[in-house]
N, C-alpha and C positions, 0 to 999 in steps of 0.2 A: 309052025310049031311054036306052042307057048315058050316062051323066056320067065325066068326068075321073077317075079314081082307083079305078072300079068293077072288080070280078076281069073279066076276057076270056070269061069262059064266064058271068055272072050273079053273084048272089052265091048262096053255098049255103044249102043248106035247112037249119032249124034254127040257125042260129046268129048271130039278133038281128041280122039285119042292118039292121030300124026303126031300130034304138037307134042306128045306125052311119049310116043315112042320116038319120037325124033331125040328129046330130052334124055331119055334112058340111054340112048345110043354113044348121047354128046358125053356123060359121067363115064360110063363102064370104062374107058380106058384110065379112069384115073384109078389105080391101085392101092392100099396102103397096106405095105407090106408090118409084116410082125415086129420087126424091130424099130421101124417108125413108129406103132403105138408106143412099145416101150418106151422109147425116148420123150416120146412127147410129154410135158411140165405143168400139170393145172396151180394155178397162181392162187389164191383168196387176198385181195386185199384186205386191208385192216379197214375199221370206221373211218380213222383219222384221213386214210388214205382216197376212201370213198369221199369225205368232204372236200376234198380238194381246197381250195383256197377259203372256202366257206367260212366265218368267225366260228367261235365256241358258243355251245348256247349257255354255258356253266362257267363262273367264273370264280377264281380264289378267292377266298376272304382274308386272306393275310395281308396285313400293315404293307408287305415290301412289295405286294403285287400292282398296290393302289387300287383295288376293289374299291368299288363305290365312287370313284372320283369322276364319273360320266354317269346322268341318268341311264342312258341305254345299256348301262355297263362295255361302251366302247369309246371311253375316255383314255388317256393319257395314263395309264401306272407309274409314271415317276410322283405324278401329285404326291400320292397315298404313302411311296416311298420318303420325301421329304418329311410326310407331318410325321412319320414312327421317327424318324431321326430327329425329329427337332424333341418329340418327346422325349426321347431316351438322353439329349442333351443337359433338356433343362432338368431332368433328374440326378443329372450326374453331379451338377450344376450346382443343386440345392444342397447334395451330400457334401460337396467339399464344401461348401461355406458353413455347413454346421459343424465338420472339421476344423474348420479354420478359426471360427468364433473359440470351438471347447480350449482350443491350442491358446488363445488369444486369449482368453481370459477362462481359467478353469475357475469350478466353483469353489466357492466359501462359504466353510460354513455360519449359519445366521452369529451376531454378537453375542455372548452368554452361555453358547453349548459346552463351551469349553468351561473343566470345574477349577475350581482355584486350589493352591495347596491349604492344607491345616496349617490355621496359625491355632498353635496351645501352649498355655500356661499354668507350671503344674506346683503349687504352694505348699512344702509338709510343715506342718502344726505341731510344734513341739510341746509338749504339757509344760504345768507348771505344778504338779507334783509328781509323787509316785503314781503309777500307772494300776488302779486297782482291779483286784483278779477277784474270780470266782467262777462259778458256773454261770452259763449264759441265759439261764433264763433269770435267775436274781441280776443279774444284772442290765439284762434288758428290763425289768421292772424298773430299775432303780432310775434308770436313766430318759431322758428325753423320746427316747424312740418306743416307749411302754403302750404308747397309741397308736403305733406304724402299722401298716398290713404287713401282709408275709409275703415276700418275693413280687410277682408281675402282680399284685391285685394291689399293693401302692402304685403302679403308673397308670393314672385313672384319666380319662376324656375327656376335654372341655366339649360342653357344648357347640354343638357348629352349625357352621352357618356359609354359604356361599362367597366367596369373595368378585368381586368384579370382572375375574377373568377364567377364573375356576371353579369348575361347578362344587356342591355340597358330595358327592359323591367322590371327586377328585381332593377333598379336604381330609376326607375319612382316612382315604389312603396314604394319606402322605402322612396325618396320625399313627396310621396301624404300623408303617413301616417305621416310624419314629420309636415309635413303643417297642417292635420290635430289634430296633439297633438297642434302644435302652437294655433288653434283657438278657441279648447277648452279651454285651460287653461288660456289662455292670453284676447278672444273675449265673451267666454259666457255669460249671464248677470247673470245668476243663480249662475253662479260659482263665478264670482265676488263680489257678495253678499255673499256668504258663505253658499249660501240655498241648493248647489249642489256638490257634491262632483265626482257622477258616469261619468260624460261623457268625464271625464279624463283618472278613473280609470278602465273602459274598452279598454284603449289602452295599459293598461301598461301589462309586462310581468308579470305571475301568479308569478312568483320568488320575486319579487319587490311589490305585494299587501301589505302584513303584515305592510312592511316598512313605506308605502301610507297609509294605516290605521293610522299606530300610530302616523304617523304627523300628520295628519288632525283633528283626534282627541285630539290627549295628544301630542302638539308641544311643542317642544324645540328648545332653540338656539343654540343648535351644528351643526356639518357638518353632521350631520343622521334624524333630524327630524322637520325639519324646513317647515313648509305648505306651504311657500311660495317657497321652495325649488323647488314644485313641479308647483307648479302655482299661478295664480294673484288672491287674495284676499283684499279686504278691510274690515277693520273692522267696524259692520255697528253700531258698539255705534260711530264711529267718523265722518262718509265720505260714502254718496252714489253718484250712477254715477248722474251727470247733461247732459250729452247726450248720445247716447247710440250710436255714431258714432266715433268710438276709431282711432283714428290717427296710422298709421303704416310705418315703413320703417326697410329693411335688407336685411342681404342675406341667401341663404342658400349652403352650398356646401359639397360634401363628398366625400371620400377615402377608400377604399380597405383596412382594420387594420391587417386584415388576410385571410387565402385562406374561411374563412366561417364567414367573420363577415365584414360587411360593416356597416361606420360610417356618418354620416350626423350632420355637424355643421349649428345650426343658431344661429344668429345676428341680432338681433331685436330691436326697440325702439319702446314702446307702450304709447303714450300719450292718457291720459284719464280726462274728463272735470267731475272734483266733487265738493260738497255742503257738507255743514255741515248737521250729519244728523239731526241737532235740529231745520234745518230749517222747516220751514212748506212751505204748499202747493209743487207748480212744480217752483216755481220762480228760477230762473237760473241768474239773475243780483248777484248775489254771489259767480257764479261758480270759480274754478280755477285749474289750468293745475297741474296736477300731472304723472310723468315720469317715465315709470320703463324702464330701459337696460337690457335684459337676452340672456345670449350666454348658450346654452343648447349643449349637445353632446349625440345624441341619436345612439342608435346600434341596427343592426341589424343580426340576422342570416335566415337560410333559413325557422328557421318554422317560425318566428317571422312574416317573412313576408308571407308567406301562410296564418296565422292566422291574418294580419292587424294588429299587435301591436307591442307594443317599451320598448326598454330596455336603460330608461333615466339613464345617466351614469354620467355628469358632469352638474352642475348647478352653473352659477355666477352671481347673480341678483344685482344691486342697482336699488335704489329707493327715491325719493324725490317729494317734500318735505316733512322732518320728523324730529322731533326732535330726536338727539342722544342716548335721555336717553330712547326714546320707545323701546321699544325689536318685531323687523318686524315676529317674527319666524310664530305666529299665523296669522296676520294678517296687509297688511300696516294700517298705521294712519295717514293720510295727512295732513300738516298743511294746513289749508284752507283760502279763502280769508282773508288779516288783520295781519294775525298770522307770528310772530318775533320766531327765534329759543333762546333757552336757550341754550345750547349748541353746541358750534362749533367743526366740526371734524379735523382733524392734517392732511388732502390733499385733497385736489380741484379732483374733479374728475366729468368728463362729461359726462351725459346719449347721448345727439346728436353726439357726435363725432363718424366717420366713425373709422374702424378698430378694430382691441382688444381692450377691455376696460382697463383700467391701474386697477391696485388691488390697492384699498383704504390700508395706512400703517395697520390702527386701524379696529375696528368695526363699523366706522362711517366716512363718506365723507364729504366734502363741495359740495353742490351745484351749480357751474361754471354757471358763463355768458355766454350763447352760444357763440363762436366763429365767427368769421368774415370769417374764410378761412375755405374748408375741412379738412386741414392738421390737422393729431391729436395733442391734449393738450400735451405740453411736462411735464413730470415730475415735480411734486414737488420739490427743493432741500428737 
């Protein structure tokens, strides 16, 4: 009788079939019953697991693995580890010593950035007679200033030229800015009333604000805080403008003072036609000429002028007519049409005169007769 597993037709002849039913004989008693399948566990090892002991064929490229420190990539990985430490050493390394150096010696900055305070010197010109009135165009006829331009078209440009350390284009501007501190401080109407202080003091260098404050505010007659030191004020309990077309003439010119600091001198005469302020209405049959002369010395360096501003350095003002015993620090005081001086100054000194102005001996000048010739006033004995 066939068995399970025997060919369909018998088994064939010749070919051991004893040896194959002996074989089937020798398994059949082994059983596996249902709950041994169950239990039984198929395993998958992992790759890693499969490699057994076998190296990596892929190896980190990170500093701490030491990648790279064996051609075959089965070197040593502390090598690799060292050299990121030593890098990350000498980094740390170079940072503090550039801590150390700022600590050890901070910077400063170059000699000359810093601006000096104003020194100025402010002269009132007392007449030496009555103080004659009229409307302001007869009287600007009558007087010295009959050839003046009108406002900013008297501060006119010198010729220029390069100096040795600053270009011709860096000349301009330190002109244009010159000119324009001149027409703030000397042309404004605001400023000349005293209503305005700012469109000065946004030229000046931030070094030189405080100083500007405290004259303007809290002036004194010394050579540090004098309001008029810095520009043309009048005082409006005494004298407002009668026309508002300011007579001008001068010059301006500048020099090279060092390899980072270029200077621009002006020379200016600013006639101005004023009233008393107790006149009433706009009547100007009262007006009268009052003078101021200021040679200014403004500087400059390179930020100065990238930023458009000035580092006012010298100021020599007079001014007339004034009586001697007023104190010009706050603000001039004109004597105005009619009005005789009380006090006379100890040297004649000329606001129209071309050239340097002569230094008044005292605190107070005379008021000079315009001259007949250009040639300047000689000396007082």
């Amino acid at each position: 009788m066939a068995v399970p597993g025997d060919p369909p037709n018998g088994t064939p002849e010749n070919t051991g079939g004893g040896d194959e039913e002996f074989r089937s004989d020798e398994y059949r008693s082994v059983v596996f019953d249902e709950d041994f399948v169950r239990a039984a566990r198929l395993q998958e090892y992992s790759a890693q697991e499969r490699m057994g002991e076998h190296a990596r064929a892929v190896r980190s490229r990170s500093i701490w693995s030491g990648a790279g420190s064996g051609r075959s990539g089965t070197g040593s990985p502390g090598r690799g580890a060292r050299q990121g430490m030593l890098l990350v050493l000498l980094i740390a390394t170079a940072f503090a010593a550039a801590v150390y150096m700022g600590l050890r010696n901070p910077y400063e900055p170059p000699p000359g950035s810093h601006a000096e305070p104003l020194s100025s010197t402010v002269v009132p010109l007392a007449p030496t007679a009555v103080v004659p009135g009229g409307k302001p165009a007869e009287l600007y006829a009558k007087s010295p200033a009959a050839q003046y331009r009108v406002g900013a078209a008297g501060i006119t440009m010198p010729a220029v030229r390069r100096t040795q350390h600053f270009t011709d284009s860096q000349v301009v501007t330190a002109l244009s800015i010159a000119k324009d501190y001149l027409v703030q401080s000397s042309l404004d109407p605001d400023v000349l009333s005293g209503a305005a202080t700012r469109p000065v003091r946004v030229l000046l260098d931030p070094d030189q604000l405080a100083q500007f404050d405290r004259s303007v505010t809290s002036p004194s007659g010394d050579s540090r805080y004098a309001a008029t030191g810095w520009l043309v004020r009048f005082d409006p309990a005494t004298a407002v403008m009668a026309d508002s077309r300011v007579r001008v003439s001068g010059t301006l010119g500048y020099e090279e003072v060092a390899p980072d600091v270029l200077q621009v001198t002006s020379d200016h005469t600013f006639v101005y036609a004023v009233r008393p302020a107790t006149a009433t209405g706009a009547a100007t049959d009262g007006a009268s000429l009052f003078t101021v002369r200021r040679e200014l010395r403004l500087r400059f360096d390179r930020e100065d002028l990238m930023a458009r501003r000035t580092e006012l350095a010298a100021a020599y003002v007079m001014a007339g007519p004034q009586d001697c015993s007023a104190d010009p620090a706050q603000g001039f005081r004109p004597l105005t049409a009619g009005a005789a001086p009380t006090t006379v100054g100890p040297a004649a000194s000329d606001p129209y005169a071309s050239g340097h102005p002569r230094r008044a001996a005292g605190l107070c000048g005379v008021l000079a007769a315009p001259p007949t010739t250009t040639e300047p006033v000689s000396p007082a004995p």
